[in-house]
C-alpha positions as CSV (number, residue, x, y, z in Angstrom):
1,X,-3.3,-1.9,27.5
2,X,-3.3,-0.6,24.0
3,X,-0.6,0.7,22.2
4,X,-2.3,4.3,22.1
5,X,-3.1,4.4,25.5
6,X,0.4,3.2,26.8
7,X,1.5,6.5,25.0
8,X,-0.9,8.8,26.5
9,X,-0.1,7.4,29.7
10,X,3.7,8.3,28.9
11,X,2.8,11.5,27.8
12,X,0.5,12.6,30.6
13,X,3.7,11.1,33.3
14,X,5.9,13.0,31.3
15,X,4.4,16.2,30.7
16,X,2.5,17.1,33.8
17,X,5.8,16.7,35.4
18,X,8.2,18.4,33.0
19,X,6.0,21.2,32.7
20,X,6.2,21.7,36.7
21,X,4.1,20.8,40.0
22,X,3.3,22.1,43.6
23,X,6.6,21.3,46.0
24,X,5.6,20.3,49.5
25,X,4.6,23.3,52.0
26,X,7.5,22.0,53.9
27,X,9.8,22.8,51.3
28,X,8.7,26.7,50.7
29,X,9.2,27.2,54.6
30,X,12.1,26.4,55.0
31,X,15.5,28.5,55.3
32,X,17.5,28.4,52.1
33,X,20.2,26.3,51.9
34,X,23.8,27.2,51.8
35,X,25.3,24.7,49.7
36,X,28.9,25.9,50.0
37,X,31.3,26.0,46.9
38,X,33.1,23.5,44.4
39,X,35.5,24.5,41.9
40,X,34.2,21.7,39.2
41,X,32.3,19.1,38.5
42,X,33.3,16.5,35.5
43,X,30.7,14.2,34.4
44,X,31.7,11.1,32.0
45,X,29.0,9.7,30.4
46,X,29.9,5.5,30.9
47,X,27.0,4.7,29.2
48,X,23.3,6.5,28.7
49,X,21.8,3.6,26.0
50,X,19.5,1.8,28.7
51,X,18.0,-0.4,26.1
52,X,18.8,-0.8,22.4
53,X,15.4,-1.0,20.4
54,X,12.5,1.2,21.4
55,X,9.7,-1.0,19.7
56,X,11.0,-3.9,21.7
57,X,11.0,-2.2,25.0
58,X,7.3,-0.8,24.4
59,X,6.3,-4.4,23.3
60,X,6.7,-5.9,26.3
61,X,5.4,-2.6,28.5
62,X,2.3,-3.2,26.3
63,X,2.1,-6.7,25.8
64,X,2.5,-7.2,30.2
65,X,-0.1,-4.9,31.4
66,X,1.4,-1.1,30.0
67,X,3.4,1.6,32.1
68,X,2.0,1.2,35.5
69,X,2.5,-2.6,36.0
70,X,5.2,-3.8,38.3
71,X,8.5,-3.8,36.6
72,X,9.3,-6.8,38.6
73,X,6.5,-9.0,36.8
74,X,7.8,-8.1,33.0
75,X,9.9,-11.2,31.1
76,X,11.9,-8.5,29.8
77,X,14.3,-9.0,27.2
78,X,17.8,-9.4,28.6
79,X,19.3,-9.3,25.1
80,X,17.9,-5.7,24.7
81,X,19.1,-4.4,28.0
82,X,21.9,-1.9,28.1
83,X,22.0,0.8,31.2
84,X,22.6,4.6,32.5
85,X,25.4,5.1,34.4
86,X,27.5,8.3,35.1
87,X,31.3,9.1,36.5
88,X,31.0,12.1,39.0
89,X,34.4,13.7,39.6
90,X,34.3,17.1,41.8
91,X,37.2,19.2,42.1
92,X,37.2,20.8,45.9
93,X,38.1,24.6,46.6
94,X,41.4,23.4,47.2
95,X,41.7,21.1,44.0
96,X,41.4,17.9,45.4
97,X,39.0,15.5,43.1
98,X,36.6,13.7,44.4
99,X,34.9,10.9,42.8
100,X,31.3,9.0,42.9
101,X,28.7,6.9,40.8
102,X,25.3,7.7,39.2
103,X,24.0,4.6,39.3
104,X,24.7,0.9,37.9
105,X,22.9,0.6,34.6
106,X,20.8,-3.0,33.9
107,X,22.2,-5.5,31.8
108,X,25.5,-6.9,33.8
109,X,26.9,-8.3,30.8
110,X,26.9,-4.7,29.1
111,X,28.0,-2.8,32.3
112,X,31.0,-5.2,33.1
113,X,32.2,-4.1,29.4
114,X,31.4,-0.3,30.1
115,X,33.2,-1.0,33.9
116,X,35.7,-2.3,32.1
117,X,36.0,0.5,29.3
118,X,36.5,3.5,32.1
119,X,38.8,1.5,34.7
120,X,35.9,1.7,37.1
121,X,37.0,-1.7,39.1
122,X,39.8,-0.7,39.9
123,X,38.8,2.8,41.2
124,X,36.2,0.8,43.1
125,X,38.6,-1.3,44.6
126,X,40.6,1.1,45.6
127,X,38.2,3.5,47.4
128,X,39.1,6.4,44.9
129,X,34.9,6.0,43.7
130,X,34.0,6.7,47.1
131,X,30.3,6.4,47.1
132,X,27.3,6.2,44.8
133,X,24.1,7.8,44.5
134,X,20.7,5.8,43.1
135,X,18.7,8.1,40.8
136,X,16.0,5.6,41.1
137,X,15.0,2.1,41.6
138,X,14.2,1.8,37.8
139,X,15.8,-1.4,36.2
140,X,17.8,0.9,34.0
141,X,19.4,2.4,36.3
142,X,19.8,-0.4,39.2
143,X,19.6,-4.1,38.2
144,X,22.9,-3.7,37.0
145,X,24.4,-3.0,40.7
146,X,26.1,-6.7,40.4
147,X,28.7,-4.9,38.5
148,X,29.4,-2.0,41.2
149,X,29.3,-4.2,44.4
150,X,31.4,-7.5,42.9
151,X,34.1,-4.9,43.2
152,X,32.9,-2.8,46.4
153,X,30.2,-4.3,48.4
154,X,31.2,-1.8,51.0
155,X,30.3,1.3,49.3
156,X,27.8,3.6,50.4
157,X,24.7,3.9,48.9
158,X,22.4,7.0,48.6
159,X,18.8,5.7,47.5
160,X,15.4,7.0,47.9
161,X,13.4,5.4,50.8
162,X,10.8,4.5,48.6
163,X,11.9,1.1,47.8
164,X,9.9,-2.4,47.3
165,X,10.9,-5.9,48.5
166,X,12.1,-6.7,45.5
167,X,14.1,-4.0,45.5
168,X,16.1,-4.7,49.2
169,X,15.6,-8.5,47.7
170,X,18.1,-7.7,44.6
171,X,20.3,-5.4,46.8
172,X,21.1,-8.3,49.4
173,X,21.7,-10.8,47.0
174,X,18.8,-12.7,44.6
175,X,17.8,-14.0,41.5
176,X,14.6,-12.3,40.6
177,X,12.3,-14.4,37.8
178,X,9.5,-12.9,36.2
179,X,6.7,-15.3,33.9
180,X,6.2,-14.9,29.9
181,X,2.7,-15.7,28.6
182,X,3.4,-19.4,29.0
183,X,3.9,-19.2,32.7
184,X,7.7,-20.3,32.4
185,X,9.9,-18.5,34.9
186,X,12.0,-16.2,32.7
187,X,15.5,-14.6,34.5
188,X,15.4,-10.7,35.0
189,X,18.0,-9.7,36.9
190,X,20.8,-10.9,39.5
191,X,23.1,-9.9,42.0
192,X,25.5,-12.5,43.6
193,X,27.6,-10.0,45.9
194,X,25.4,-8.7,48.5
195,X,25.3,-4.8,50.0
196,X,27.5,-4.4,52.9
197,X,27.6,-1.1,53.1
198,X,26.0,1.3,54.5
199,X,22.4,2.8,52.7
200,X,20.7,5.9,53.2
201,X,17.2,5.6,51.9
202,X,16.9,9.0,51.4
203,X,13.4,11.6,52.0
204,X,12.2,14.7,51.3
205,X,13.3,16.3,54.7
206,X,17.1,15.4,53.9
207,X,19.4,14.9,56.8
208,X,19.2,17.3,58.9
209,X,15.8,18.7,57.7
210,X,17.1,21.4,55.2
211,X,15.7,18.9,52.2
212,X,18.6,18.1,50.7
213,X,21.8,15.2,52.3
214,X,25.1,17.1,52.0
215,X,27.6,14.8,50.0
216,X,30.7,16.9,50.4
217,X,30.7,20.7,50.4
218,X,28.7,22.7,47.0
219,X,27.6,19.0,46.8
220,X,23.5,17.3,47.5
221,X,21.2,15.4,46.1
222,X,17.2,16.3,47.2
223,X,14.5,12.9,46.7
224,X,11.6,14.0,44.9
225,X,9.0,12.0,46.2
226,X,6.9,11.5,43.1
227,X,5.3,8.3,41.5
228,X,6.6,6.9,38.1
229,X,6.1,4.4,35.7
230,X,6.5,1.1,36.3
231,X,5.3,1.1,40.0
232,X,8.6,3.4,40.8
233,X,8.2,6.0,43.0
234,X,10.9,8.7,44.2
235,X,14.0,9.9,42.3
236,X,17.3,11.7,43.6
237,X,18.5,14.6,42.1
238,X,21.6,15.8,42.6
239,X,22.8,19.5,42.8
240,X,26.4,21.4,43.0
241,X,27.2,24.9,43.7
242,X,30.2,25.8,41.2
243,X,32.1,28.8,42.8
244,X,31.5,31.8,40.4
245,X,29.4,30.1,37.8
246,X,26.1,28.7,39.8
247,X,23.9,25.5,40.3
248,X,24.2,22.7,38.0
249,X,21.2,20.3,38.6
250,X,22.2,16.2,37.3
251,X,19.6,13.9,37.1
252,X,18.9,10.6,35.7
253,X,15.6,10.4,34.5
254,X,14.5,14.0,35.8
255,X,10.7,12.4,36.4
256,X,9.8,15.2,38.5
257,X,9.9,17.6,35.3
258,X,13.1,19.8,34.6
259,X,11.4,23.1,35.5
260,X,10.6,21.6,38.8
261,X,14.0,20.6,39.5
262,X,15.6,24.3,38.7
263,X,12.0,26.1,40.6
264,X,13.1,23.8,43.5
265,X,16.7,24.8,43.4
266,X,15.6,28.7,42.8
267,X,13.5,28.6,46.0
268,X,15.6,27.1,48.3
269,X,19.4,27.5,47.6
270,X,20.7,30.6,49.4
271,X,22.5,33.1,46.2
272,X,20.5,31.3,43.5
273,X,22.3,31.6,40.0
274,X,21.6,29.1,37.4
275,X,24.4,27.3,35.3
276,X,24.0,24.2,34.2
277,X,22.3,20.8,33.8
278,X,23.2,17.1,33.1
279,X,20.9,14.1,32.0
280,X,17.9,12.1,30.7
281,X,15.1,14.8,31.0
282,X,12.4,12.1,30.1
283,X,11.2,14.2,27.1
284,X,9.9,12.9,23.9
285,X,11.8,9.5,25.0
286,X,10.0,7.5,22.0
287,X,10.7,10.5,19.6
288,X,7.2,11.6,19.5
289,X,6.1,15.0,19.9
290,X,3.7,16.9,21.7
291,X,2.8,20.7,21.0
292,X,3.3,20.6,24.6
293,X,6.9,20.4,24.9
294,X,7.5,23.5,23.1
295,X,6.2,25.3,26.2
296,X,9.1,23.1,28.0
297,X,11.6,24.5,25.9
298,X,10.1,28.1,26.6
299,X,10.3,27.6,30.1
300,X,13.9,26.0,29.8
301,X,14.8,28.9,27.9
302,X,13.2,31.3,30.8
303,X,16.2,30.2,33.5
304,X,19.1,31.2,31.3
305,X,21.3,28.1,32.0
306,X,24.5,28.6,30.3
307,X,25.1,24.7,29.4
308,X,22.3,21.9,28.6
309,X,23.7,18.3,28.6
310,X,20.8,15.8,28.0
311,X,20.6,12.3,26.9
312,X,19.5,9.1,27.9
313,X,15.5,9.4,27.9
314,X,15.8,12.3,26.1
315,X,14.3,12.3,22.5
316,X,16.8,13.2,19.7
317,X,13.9,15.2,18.5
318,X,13.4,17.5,21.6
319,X,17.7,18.1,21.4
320,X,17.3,19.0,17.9
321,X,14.5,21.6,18.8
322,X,15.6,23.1,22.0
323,X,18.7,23.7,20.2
324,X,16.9,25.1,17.0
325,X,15.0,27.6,19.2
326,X,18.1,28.7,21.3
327,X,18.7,26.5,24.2
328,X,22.3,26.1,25.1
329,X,22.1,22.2,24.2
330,X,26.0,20.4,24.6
331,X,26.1,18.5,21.2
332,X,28.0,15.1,21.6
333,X,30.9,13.0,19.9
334,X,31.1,10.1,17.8
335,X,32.4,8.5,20.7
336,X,29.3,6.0,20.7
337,X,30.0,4.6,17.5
338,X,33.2,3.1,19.3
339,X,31.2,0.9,21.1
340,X,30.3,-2.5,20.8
341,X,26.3,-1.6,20.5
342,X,24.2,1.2,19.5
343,X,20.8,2.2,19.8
344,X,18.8,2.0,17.1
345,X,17.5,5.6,16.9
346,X,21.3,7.0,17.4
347,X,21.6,9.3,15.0
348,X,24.4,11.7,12.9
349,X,23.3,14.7,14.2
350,X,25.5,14.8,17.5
351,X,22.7,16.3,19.0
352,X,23.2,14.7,22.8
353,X,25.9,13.6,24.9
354,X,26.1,10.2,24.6
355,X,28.3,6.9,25.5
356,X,32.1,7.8,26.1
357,X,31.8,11.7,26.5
358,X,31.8,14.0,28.5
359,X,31.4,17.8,29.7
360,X,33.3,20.0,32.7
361,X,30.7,22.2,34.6
């Protein structure tokens, strides 16, 4: 695949989904959901650099068929690697907090130092994380899972059901390969402490057929059963009700499209009131821009959220702009430059949350 074409491809993923799309008739039937009521939600940011040079990553997209081929068959390069992962920590109605993951990130090496950073072994150990929820079965946010279940390979697991062998392969312990252009088996990923735990491969329908799986009360997450790139399919989104302030929708690589995620939330949560949002929203995430994306940022603009954390796959740019034109974007630290690594688009401008900060919803 070309170079152009790969970016078209992107674009046209992106886009069509950002901008919105149809939600199952199931879903517009159904009674709206009363999600109950937290009085918080913190969310640390433990590391949103999933890789550290852009042209590199697109190089090898490119170079091994373009966005659609099998992640699982890319040499990628393990050097270039970094990982999204999030600390959850709810505060109940009767100010007990409550703790989980948003996924694992990719590169073990880089998540046993970002693990390390935020005391997240020993909170593992100890129970006080008591769960964690897969965005998606992308290798940015899972092949890193050696470095949650090394110290927990009891915890629960929230994933969509729309795995691949590979996927369950990695999970129960493997060593995955994939071949470079010389046909020599090159290491991609690794996990030597199998899943014990129990997994809910979650659906559509949810648990008990509202659409979402309750993970504690004014806490869900919803699967969005939608293909993405890389022969990925299905992403969990997670929502919570904050008692006088409204929904806050956090997602990882919001691939069904940001307005889809809050129209989804407006149509089916009982006393609908939007407040916030947290994560990559897969939006200019090579820092090129589309006329296209300013009707994004319109519609954005059209809920009235009162707070707008992005990152991750999250261009700079489209920060810079939605902020320019009004949208409550949460500028970040210089937190990142504490780090070991940067990315090399990071930039002065603050204009994301980024590695080592954080917000309170």
């Amino acid at each position: 695949m070309k170079r152009r074409d790969f970016l078209k491809s992107l674009a046209a993923t992106g886009v069509a989904a950002s901008v919105g799309g149809a939600l199952p008739r199931s879903a517009s039937a159904r009674k709206k959901v009363d999600l109950g009521e937290i009085k918080s939600v913190k969310i640390d940011v433990l590391t949103e650099t999933s890789w550290f040079d852009n042209n590199n990553l697109k190089k090898h997209i490119v170079d091994y068929g373009g966005s659609m081929t099998n992640q699982y068959d890319i040499p990628w390069d393990w050097d270039n690697a970094g990982g999204y992962a999030a600390l959850l920590t709810v505060t109940t109605l009767e100010g007990k907090e409550r703790k989980f993951l948003l996924d694992s990130g990719w590169n073990n090496d880089w998540m046993d130092y970002i693990w390390e950073m935020n005391n997240i072994p020993a909170m593992l150990k100890s129970g006080e994380i008591e769960f964690m929820v897969l965005s998606h079965w992308h290798l940015d946010h899972y092949w890193g899972i050696e470095s949650t279940l090394k110290h927990n390979p009891n915890i629960t697991l929230y994933a969509p059901k729309t795995h691949y062998p590979e996927d369950m392969k990695l999970l129960k312990g493997g060593h995955l390969t994939a071949k470079n252009k010389e046909g020599q088996d090159v290491h991609i990923c690794k996990n030597d402490h199998p899943h014990t735990g129990k997994l809910v491969l979650t659906n559509p329908d949810g648990d008990t057929g509202e659409g979402v799986y309750r993970l504690m009360p004014g806490v869900a997450t919803r699967m969005f059963d939608v293909p993405i790139l890389l022969r990925v399919r299905g992403e969990n989104v997670l929502y919570f009700n904050v008692k006088d302030k409204g929904i806050v929708t956090v997602t990882g690589c919001c691939h069904p499209g940001i307005l889809s995620l809050f129209s989804y939330a407006r149509k089916n949560f009982k006393d609908y009131q939007p407040y916030g949002c947290y994560g990559g929203l897969h939006i200019t995430l090579f820092e090129t821009w589309d006329p296209k994306f300013d009707d994004i940022i319109k519609g954005v603009k059209a809920f009235k959220i009162q707070k707008l954390a992005c990152n991750h796959c999250t261009g700079w740019i489209w920060a810079e702009k939605a902020a320019a034109a009004g949208v409550p974007v949460v500028k970040g630290t210089n937190k990142y430059k504490t780090y070991k690594r940067q990315s090399t688009v990071a930039t002065a401008s603050n204009a994301f949350l980024t590695n080592g900060d954080s917000i309170v919803f």
